[in-house]
C-alpha positions as CSV (number, residue, x, y, z in Angstrom):
1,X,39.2,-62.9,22.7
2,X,39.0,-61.7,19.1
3,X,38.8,-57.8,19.4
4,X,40.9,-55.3,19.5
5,X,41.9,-54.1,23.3
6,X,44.1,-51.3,24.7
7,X,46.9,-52.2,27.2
8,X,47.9,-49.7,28.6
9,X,49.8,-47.3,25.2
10,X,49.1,-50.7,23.2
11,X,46.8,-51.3,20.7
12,X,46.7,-55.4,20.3
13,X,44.3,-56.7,18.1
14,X,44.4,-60.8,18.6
15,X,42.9,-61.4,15.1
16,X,46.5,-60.7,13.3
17,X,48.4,-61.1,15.9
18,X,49.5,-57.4,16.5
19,X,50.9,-55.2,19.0
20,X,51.1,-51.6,18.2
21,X,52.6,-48.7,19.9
22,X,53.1,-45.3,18.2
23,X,52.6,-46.1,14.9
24,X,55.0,-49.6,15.2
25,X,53.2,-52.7,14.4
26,X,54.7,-55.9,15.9
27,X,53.8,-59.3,15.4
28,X,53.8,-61.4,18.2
29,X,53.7,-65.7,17.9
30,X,50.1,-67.0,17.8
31,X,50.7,-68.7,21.2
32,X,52.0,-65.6,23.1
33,X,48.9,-64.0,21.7
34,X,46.5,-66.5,23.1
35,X,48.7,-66.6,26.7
36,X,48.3,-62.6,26.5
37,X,44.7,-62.6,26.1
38,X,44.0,-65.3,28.7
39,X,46.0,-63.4,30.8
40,X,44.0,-59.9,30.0
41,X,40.8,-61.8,30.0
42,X,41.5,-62.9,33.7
43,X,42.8,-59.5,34.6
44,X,43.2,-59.1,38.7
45,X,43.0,-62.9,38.9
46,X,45.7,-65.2,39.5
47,X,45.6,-67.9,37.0
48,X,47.2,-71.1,38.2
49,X,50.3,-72.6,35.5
50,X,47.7,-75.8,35.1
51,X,44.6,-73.3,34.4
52,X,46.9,-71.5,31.3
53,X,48.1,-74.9,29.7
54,X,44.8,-75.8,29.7
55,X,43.0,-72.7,28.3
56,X,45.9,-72.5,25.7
57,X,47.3,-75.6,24.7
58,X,44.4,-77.8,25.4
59,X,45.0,-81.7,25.8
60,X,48.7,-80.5,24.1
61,X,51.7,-82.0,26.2
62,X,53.6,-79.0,27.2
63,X,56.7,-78.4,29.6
64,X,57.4,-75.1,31.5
């Protein structure tokens, strides 16, 4: 996801990795960026622990 979404009173925009709230800009780590979007991108769906390392990290060796 590379636009700019609303969450709620958020403005996060995935291409700088930004999460803004009345005027405050906060950056947020490239990785919880991509788990956010997945996560807004599945919205109402349960996505499965295997399904997220997957559609994040790839073929990347992660732990919990």
């Amino acid at each position: 996801m590379d636009t700019v979404f609303d969450l709620g009173d958020y403005l996060v925009d995935p291409r700088d990795n930004s999460i803004t709230r009345n005027g405050k800009v906060r950056r947020v780590e490239p990785k919880l960026m991509e788990v956010l979007c997945v996560l807004v991108g599945q919205q109402g769906q349960v996505v499965l622990r295997d399904e997220l390392k997957s559609l994040v990290w790839g073929d990347v060796i992660v732990g919990d």
